[in-house]
Each structure stands twice: as structure tokens, then as C-alpha cells.
C-alpha positions as CSV (number, residue, x, y, z in Angstrom):
1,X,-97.4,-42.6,-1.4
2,X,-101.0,-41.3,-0.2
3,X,-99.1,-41.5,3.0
4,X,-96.3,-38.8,2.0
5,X,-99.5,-36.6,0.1
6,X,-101.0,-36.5,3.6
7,X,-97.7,-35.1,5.1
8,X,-97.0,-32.7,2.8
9,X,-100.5,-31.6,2.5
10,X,-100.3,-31.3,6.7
11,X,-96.7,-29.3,6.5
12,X,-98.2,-26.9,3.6
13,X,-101.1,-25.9,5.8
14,X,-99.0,-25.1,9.3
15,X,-96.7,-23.0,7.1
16,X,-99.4,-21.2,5.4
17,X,-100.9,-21.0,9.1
18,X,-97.5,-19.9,10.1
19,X,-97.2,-17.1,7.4
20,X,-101.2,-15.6,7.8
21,X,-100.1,-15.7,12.1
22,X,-96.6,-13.1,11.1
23,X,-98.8,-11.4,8.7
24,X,-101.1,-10.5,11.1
25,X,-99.1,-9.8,13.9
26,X,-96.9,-7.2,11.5
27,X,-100.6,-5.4,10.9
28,X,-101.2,-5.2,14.9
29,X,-97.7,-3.5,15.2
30,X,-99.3,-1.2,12.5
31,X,-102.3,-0.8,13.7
32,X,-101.3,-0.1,17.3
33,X,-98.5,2.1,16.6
34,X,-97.2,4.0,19.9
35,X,-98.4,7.7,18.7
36,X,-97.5,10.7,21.6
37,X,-100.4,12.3,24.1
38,X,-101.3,15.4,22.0
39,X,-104.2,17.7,21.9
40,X,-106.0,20.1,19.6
41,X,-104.3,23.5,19.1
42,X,-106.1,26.4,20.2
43,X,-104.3,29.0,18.0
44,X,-102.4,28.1,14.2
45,X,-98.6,28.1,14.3
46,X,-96.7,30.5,12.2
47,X,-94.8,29.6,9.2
48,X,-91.1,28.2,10.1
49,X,-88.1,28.5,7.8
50,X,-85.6,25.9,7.9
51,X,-83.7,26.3,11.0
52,X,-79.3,26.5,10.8
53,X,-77.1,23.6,12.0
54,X,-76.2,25.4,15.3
55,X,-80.1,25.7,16.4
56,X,-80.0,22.0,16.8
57,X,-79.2,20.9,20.3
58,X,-78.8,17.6,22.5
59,X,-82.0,15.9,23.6
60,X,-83.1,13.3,26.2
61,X,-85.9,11.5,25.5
62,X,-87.9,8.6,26.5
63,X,-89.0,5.9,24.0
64,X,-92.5,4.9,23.2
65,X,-92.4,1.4,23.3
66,X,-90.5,0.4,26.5
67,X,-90.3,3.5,28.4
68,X,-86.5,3.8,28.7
69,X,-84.6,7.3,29.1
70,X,-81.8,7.8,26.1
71,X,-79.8,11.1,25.4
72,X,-79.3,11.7,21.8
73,X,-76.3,13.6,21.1
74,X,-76.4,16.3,18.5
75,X,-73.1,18.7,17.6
76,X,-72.5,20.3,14.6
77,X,-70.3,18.4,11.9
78,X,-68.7,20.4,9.2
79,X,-72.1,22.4,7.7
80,X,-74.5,20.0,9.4
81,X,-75.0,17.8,12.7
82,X,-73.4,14.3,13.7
83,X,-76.5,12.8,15.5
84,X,-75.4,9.8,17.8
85,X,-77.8,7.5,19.8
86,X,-77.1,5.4,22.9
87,X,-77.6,1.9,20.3
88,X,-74.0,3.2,18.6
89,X,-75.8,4.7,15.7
90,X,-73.9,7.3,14.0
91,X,-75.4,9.7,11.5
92,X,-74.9,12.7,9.6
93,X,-77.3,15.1,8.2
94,X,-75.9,18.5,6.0
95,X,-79.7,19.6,5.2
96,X,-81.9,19.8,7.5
97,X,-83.9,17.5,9.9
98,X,-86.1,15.6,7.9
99,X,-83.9,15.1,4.6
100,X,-82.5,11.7,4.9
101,X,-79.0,10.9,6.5
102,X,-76.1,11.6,3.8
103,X,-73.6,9.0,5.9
104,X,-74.7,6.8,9.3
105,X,-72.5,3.9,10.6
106,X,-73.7,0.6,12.6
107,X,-77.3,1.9,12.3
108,X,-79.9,-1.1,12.3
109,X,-79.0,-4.4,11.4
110,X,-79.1,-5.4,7.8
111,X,-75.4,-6.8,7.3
112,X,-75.5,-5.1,3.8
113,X,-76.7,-1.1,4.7
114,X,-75.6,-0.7,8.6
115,X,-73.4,1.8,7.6
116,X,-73.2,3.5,4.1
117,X,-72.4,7.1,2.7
118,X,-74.0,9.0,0.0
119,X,-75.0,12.5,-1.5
120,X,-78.1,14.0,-0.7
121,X,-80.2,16.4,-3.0
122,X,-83.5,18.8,-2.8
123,X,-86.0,18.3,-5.2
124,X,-89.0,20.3,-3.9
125,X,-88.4,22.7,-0.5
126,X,-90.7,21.7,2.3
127,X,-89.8,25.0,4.0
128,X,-91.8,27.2,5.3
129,X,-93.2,24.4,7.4
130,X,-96.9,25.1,7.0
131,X,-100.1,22.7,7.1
132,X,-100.1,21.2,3.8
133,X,-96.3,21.8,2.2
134,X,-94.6,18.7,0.9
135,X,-91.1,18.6,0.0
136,X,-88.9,16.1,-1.9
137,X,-85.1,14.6,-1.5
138,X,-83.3,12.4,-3.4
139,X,-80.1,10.1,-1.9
140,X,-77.9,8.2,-3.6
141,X,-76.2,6.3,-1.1
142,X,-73.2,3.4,-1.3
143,X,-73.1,0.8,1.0
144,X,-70.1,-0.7,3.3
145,X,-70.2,-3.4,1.0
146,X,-70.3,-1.6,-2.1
147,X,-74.3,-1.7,-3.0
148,X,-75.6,1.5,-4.7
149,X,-79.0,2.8,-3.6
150,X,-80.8,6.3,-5.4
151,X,-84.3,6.4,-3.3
152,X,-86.7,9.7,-3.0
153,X,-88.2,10.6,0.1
154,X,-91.4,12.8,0.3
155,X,-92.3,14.6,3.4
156,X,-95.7,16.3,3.8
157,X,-96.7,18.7,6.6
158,X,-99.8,16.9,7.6
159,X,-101.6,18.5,10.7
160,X,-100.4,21.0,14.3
161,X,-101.0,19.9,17.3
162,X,-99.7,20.3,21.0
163,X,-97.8,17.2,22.0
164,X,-97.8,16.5,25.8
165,X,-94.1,15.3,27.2
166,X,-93.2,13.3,30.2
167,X,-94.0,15.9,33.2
168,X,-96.2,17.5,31.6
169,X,-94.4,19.4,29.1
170,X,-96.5,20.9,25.8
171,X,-95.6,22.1,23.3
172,X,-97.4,23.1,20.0
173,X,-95.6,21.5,17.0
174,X,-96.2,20.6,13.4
175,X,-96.9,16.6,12.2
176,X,-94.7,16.2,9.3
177,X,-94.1,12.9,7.6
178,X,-91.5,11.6,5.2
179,X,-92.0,8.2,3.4
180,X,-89.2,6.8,1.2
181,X,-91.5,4.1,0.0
182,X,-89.1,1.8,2.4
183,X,-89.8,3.7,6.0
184,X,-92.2,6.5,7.2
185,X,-90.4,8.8,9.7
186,X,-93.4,10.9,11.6
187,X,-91.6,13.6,13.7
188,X,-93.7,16.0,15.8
189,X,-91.9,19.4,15.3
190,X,-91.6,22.3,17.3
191,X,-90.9,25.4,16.0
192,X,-87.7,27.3,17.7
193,X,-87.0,23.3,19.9
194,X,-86.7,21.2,17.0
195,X,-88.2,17.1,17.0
196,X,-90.3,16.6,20.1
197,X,-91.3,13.4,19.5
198,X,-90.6,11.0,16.4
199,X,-91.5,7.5,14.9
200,X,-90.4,5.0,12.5
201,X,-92.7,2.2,10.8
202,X,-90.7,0.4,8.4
203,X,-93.1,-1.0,5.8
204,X,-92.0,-4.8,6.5
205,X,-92.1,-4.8,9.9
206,X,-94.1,-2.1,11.6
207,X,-92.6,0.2,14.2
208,X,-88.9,-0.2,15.0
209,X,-88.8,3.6,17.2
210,X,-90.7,5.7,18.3
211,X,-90.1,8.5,21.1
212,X,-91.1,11.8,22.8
213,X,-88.6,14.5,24.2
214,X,-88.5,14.5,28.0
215,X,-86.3,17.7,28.2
């Protein structure tokens, strides 16, 4: 019996060894978060109203975390944009950039939420884009399997700053955040281009995307 005590006493301290060692390495990806080359802004950007659907265009941009190239496809879809990425991703947005997706299909890879549909809603504008506006969204989204989700997201202008692209490219955008309590989407924006760089911690598991616009 003191035998077995011994075991179990030797299996409950490589698990717990186990579970401080993912812990840990879920804080690193945290803490080391790929972030774009930017630089202080000499002058302050204007205020930006939302932009239209049809100011959206096309972008090629090159990740963050591995370096590869990827063209995300953007064309307008009934009073908004179809967004679709190179993974198969497929998304919808009627709003505007940083609201969340009202549909997306074989996004991520939860076998409950890769693809749902759902309504989305404005609580508090965010536009003008300015250092220091917030803005709220609601979604209530339904699931390929039939799972109902209503979650807020609240996005916060947060600083401007000019973000350096691949060859050299800079451009002078505001650092707006949205956190839905679930994932933070950061998206360096630039006003008259649109997202020129973007990332995605997901609270669990630390950064999952993260790019910046070669184009």
C-alpha cells in the first residue's frame, strides 16, 4: 500500500510539473508577442470617420510569426466585405473593420464554432477614430452545430504611431484594440489604407496571428 502512495504521490507531482511547464510557456507566447517595427509620430493624425465597404481593398501581407507571404482577399458582399484568407477561412463583416464577423466558415479549429452565423449590433460608436475613443458591439452568433453565443466586444483607440512594413514602407496609423473577453484583436490602422498590420492573442493560448501589410 505505501508502495502505491509513493506512485501516486510521484505521478501527482510530474502532472503538476507538467501543468506549471504549459502555464508558463502560454505566458512566454504572451509575453513575447510578435508586435510590428513602428516609431513615434512626428505630427497627430486627424480624426477618421468610418470608412464604406467599397474603400476596403485586397491586401498581401506577411505574417509575424513565420515570415510567410499570404494575400487576403477582400470584395464587397451585399452592404459589407467577404474577407477570405489563404487557410480557407471565410468571413463576413456588414459594419466596419473592427466589429466582429456577423458569419465566417472553417475559421480555426474548435469542432463546435469553425463556422457560425449571427447578428451583429452597435452599442457605443468608436468613430471618429481618435486617441482615446472606445466603442462597443454586441453578437449573437449560432453555431454549425446549433450553440448560441451573445458576447460584447470593446475596442479602444489606444495610441498613433508609424508602423514600418516590409521594404520599408511607413505609414502613420492608429493602435486600436478590441477584446471580447475571449480574444484581443490589435490592428494597426491607417487612415485612407485600412489595417496595416494586425494581431490576435487568444486569452488561453497566447498569439494565434499576427501580420503586417507588405503592399
Amino acid at each position: 500500500m505505501q508502495s502505491n502512495k509513493v506512485v501516486w504521490l510521484g505521478l501527482a507531482i510530474l502532472m503538476a510539473g507538467c501543468g506549471a511547464g504549459e502555464h508558463k510557456t502560454k505566458e512566454l507566447s504572451k509575453a513575447f508577442a510578435p508586435t510590428p517595427e513602428t516609431r513615434t509620430l512626428e505630427r497627430a493624425l486627424p480624426p477618421t470617420r468610418a470608412p464604406s465597404a467599397d474603400e476596403f481593398r485586397s491586401m498581401t501581407v506577411v505574417s509575424l510569426l513565420d515570415g510567410r507571404s499570404e494575400r487576403i482577399r477582400i470584395t464587397p458582399f451585399g452592404n459589407g466585405v467577404r474577407i477570405r484568407e489563404e487557410s480557407g477561412c471565410i468571413s463576413t463583416r456588414v459594419l466596419d473593420w473592427f466589429s466582429p464577423s456577423d458569419s465566417y466558415a472553417n475559421c480555426g479549429t474548435s469542432k463546435d464554432w469553425h463556422t457560425a452565423s449571427g447578428t451583429v449590433r452597435v452599442i457605443d460608436d468608436l468613430y471618429p477614430l481618435t486617441v482615446g475613443s472606445t466603442g462597443r458591439y454586441e453578437r449573437r452568433a449560432v453555431s454549425h452545430t446549433g450553440k448560441v453565443s451573445t458576447r460584447e466586444t470593446r475596442c479602444e483607440v489606444t495610441d498613433a504611431v508609424e508602423v514600418q512594413g516590409p521594404g520599408k514602407h511607413a505609414r502613420p496609423a492608429y493602435v486600436v484594440t478590441c477584446d471580447d473577453g475571449r480574444v484581443r484583436r490589435t490592428t494597426w490602422y491607417a487612415p485612407g489604407t485600412g489595417p496595416v498590420a494586425y494581431r490576435e492573442d487568444h486569452h488561453e493560448d497566447g498569439v494565434r496571428e499576427a501580420w503586417v501589410r507588405a503592399d
